[in-house]
N, C-alpha and C positions, 0 to 999 in steps of 0.2 A: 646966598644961593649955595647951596652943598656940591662939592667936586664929585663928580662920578666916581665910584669906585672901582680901578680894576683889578678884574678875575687873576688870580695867581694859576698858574699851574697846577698846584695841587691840590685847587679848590671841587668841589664838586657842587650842583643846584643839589637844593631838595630835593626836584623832581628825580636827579639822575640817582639819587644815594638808594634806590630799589633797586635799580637795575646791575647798580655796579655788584653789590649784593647780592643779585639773583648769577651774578654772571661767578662770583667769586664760590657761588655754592657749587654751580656745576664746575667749575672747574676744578674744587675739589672734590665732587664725585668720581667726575672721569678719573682723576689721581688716585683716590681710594680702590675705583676698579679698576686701574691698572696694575697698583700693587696686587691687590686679591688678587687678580689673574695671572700676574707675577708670581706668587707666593705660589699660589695651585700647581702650577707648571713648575714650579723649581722642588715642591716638596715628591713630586711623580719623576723627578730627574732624578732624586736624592736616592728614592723607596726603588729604581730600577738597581742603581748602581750598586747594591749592599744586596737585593733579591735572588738568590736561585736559581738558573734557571735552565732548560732544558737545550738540547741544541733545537737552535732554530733554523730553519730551512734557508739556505743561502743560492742555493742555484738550482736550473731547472733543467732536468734530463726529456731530451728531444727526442732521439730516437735510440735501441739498440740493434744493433745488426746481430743477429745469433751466426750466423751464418759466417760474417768476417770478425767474431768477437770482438766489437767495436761498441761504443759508446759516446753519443754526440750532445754536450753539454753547453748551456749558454756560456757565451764567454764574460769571463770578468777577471779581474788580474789577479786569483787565484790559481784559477779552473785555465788558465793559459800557461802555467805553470809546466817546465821543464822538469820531470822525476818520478817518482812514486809518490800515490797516492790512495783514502778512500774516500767512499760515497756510500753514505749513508742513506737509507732511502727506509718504504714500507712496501710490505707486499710479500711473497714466498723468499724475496731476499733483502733484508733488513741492511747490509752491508757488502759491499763489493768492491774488490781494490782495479786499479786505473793505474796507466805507464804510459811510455812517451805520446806523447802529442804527435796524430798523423796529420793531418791537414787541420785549416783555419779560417774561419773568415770575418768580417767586422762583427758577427751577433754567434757566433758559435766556435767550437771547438770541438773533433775528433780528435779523440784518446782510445787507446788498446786496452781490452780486458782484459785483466790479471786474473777476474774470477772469473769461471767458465758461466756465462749464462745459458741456457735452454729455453725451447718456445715457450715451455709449460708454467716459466719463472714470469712473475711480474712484478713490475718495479711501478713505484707514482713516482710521476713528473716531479714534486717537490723532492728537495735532496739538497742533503747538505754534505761541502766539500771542506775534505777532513786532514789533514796530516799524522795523524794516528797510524795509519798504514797496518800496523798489527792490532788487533783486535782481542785475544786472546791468548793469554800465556800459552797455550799450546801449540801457538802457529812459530813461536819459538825453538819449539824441540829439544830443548835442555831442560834439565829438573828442576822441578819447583816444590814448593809446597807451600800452602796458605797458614795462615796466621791470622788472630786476633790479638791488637794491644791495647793494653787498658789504658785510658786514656782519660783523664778530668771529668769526659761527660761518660764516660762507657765504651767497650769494644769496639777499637776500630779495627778493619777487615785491612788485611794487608798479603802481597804475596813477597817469599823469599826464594830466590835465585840463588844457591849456593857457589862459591868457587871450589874450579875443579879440586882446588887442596885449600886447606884452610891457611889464611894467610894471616887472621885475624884481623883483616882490614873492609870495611863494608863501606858502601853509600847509599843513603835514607834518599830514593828518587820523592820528589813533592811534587805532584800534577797541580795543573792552572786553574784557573775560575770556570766555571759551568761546562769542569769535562770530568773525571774517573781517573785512578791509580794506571789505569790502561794505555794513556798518554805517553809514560815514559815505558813502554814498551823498549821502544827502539834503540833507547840507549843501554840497555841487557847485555846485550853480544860485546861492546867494545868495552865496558869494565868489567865481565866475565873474564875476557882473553887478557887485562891485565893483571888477572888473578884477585879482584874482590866481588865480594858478595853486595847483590843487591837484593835491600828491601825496599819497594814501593808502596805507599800508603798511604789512605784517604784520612780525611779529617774533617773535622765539624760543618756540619751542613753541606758536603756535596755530592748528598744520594745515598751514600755508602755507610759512612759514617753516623754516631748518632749526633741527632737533631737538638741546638741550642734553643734554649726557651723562648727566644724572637723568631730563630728561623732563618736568622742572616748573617753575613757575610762582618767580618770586620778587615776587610781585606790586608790580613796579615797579625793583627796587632792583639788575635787571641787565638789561631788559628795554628798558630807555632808551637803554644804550649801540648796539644796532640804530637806534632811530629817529634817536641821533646822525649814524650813518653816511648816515640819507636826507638830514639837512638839511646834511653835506656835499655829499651830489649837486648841493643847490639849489645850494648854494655855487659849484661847479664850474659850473655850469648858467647863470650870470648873476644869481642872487639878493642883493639886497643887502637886503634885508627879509624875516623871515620869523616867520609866526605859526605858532601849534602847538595844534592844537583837540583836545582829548582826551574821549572817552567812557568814562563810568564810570570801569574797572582801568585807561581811557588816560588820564585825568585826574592818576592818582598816577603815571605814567611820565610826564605833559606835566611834570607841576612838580618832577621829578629831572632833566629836561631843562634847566629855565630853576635850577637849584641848581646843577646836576654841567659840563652840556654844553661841550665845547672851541669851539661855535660859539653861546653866551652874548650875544655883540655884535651878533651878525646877529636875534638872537631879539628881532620887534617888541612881541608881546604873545603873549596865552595865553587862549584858548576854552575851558571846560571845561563841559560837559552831562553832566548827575547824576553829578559826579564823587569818585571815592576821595581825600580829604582825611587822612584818619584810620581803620589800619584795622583800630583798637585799635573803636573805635567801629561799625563794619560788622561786624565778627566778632562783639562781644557782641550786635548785633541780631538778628543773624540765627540766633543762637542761643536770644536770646530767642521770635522766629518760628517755631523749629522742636521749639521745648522741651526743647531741649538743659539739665542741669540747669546751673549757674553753675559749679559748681567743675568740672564736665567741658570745660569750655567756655576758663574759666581756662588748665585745663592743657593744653588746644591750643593757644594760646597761646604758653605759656611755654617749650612743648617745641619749637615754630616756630621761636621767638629764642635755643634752644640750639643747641649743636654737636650735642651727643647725642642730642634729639631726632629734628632732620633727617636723623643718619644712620640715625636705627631705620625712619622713614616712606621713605629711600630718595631725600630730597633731597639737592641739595648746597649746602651753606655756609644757615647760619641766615638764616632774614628779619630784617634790622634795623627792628623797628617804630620805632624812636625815629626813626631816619632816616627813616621813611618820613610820621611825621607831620610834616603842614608847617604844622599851625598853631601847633606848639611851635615850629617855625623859621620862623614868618612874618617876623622882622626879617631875615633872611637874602634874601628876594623882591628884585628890582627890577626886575620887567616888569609891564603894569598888566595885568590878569587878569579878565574876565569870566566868571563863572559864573553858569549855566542850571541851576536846581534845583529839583524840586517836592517841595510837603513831605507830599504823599501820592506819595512815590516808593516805597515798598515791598519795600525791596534795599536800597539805601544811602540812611540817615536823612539828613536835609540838615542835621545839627545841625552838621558842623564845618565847613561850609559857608557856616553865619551866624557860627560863631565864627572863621572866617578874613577875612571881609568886619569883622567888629568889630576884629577885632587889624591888618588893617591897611587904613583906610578910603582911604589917599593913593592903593593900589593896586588894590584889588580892590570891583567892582561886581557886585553882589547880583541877577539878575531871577527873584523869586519864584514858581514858577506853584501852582498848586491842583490838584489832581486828576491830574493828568498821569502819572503814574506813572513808573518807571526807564526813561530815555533814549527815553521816548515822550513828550516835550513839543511837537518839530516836528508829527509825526501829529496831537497832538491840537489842536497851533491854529498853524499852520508860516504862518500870516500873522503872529502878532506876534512868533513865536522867530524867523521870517528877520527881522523889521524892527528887533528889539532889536540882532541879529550887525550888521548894515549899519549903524544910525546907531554902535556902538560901534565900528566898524571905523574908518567916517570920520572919527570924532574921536581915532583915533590912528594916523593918517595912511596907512592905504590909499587908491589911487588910485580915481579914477573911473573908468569901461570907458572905452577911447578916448585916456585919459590912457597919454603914455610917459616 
C-alpha cells in the first residue's frame, strides 16, 4: 500500500499553477504602471524645475479703497508681512507698491498704498506679491546708464549705476530664477554710498538675455559663464576690485563664479541673500511643500543629473548637483562671503546656509533674520540689511563715497 504523500509548502496543484501565474502577471502589471506613472510624474517634476517661467499669481486682491488709499489682499505669510512691498497685477496698473499692514484678519490683510490709485485705475484680482519694491531704474533717481555684454550666447542687457567718484571698485548684482536684473534694484543705494559701482545683469534664458538652445535653466552650472563675461566689462572698464552679490538661483551662480571664474583675483568678496547653497536641499523642500511624494521627487532628481533624463525633459547636458553644492566644496572657497538669510525664508531653507558658515568660519559670515521670508529681508527691515552690507563691505576694503 503507498504512504500518502504530503504537500510541502512550496508545492503548488496543477490546477493552482494558472492562477498563481495569472496573479504574478497582474502584479507585475500594476508594478510596471506604477513605475510608468512614477517615471511620468518625476520627468514633469524634473522639466518644471530647469523651465522658465513667468511670475505666477500668488495672492488675490479683494478690494481697493481709492478713497483711504488702501488695499485688502488674501492673507498668506507673505502678504502679512511687516515692510515695503509690490503687487504685481493687470489692468491700467500692472504694478503698485504696498506699506505697513493696517488691520488683519484670519482670510485677509489691509495694507497702505504707496502708489496713488484712482477710480479710473483697474487692477484683476489675481496678483502677485513681490519684494522687488523698485521696478524701474528710474524710481532710483541717481544715474544710470544701460549696457550690453557680450556674452557666450550673445548680448546680454545690463544696467550700470556708476559711483559718485570712481573708486575702481564695482559689484556684478546677479538676480534669482524666474525674475529680471530688476531684483537687485534695492541693493543700488547702499553700495553707491559706500562708493562702488553697480552692474546688474541678466543671463541666459531669463527673458532678457539670449535664449540657450534647450531653453533651460542649469541652475548655476552654465549660467555663471554670462555673469563671467560682465566682470570682464568691469575689468575693461577700470575695475580692480569687484564684489558679486547674488539673489537666491544668483547665490549658486555668485559662488561657481568665485570656484570657476577666469577673473578669481579681481573678485573681492561675495554677497549672497537667501541664497542656493545646496540644491539637493531646496528641491527635497520644496517638494516636501508641495507634497510631491519622496520617491517622485528622488527621481527628479536623478533623471536632472543624468544624460537620459535631460534629454527626455528636452535639456541639454545634465545639472551636476555635486558641483553645484558648495558646502561639499567649501575648502575649495577663498573669498570671504556674507550671507543674508532668514530661517522663515519659505523657498530656500537656510540650512546649508548655516552649514556653509560652520564648514568654513575663516570665510563666511552668517546675518540671521526671522520672519523675513525669500529674498524679502531689505523690505522687511532695509535699515539693518543695508547697515550689515556696509559695515561688512568696510571691513573688507570697500572705499568710502569721495574716496579714489
Amino acid at each position: 500500500m503507498m504512504g500518502s504523500r504530503r504537500a510541502g509548502t512550496g508545492d503548488a496543484t496543477p490546477a493552482a499553477a494558472p492562477a498563481v501565474r495569472a496573479a504574478i502577471v497582474t502584479i507585475a502589471g500594476a508594478l510596471g504602471l506604477s513605475l510608468a506613472m512614477l517615471g511620468t510624474v518625476s520627468m514633469r517634476v524634473a522639466r518644471r524645475v530647469v523651465t522658465p517661467a513667468g511670475r505666477v499669481p500668488d495672492t488675490e486682491i479683494r478690494t481697493v479703497d481709492v478713497a483711504a488709499q488702501t488695499m485688502t489682499l488674501a492673507r498668506s505669510p507673505d502678504t502679512e508681512l511687516p515692510g515695503r512691498y509690490g503687487v504685481f497685477t493687470t489692468g491700467t496698473q500692472s504694478y503698485v507698491k504696498v506699506g505697513a499692514v493696517l488691520s488683519a484678519d484670519a482670510s485677509s490683510v489691509k495694507r497702505k498704498l504707496l502708489t496713488h490709485v484712482t477710480a479710473d485705475d483697474s487692477l484683476s484680482s489675481a496678483a502677485a506679491f513681490s519684494g522687488w519694491y523698485f521696478s524701474s531704474p528710474d524710481e532710483l533717481h541717481v544715474p544710470y546708464a544701460m549696457e550690453l555684454i557680450g556674452s557666450p550666447l550673445g548680448p546680454c542687457p545690463a544696467w550700470i549705476f556708476p559711483a559718485e567718484t570712481d573708486t575702481h571698485t564695482w559689484v556684478i548684482q546677479v538676480h534669482g530664477r524666474g525674475t529680471t536684473k530688476a531684483e537687485a534694484l534695492r541693493a543700488v543705494p547702499v553700495f553707491r554710498a559706500a562708493g562702488v559701482t553697480s552692474l546688474l545683469v541678466s543671463y541666459r534664458n531669463d527673458g532678457e538675455a539670449p535664449r540657450s538652445r534647450s531653453g533651460t535653466y542649469t541652475l548655476g552650472a552654465t549660467e555663471w559663464r554670462d555673469v563671467d563675461a560682465a566682470i570682464g566689462l568691469a575689468r575693461r572698464r577700470g575695475a580692480k576690485r569687484v564684489f558679486i552679490m547674488g539673489w537666491s538661483m544668483g547665490g549658486a551662480i555668485a559662488l561657481q563664479l568665485a570656484l570657476n571664474s577666469a577673473h578669481r583675483d579681481l573678485i573681492a568678496g561675495l554677497v549672497l541673500e537667501s541664497p542656493v547653497i545646496d540644491w539637493r536641499i531646496v528641491l527635497d523642500y520644496q517638494a516636501r511643500m508641495l507634497g510631491i511624494p519622496t520617491p517622485v521627487a528622488s527621481a527628479a532628481v536623478q533623471a536632472l543629473d543624468s544624460d537620459w533624463g535631460t534629454r527626455l525633459i528636452g535639456a541639454r547636458g545634465r545639472i551636476p548637483f555635486d558641483r553645484l553644492d558648495v558646502v561639499a566644496r567649501a575648502a575649495e572657497l577663498r573669498h570671504p562671503i556674507l550671507v543674508l538669510h532668514s530661517d522663515d525664508d519659505g523657498f530656500v531653507p537656510s540650512d546649508a546656509s548655516h552649514a556653509l558658515a560652520e564648514a568654513r568660519p575663516d570665510l563666511v559670515e552668517l546675518e540671521v533674520f526671522a520672519v523675513a521670508r525669500h529674498t524679502k529681508l531689505w523690505n522687511y527691515d532695509s535699515e539693518r540689511w543695508s547697515a550689515v552690507i556696509a559695515d561688512w563691505l568696510r571691513r573688507h576694503g570697500a572705499p568710502a563715497a569721495g574716496d579714489s
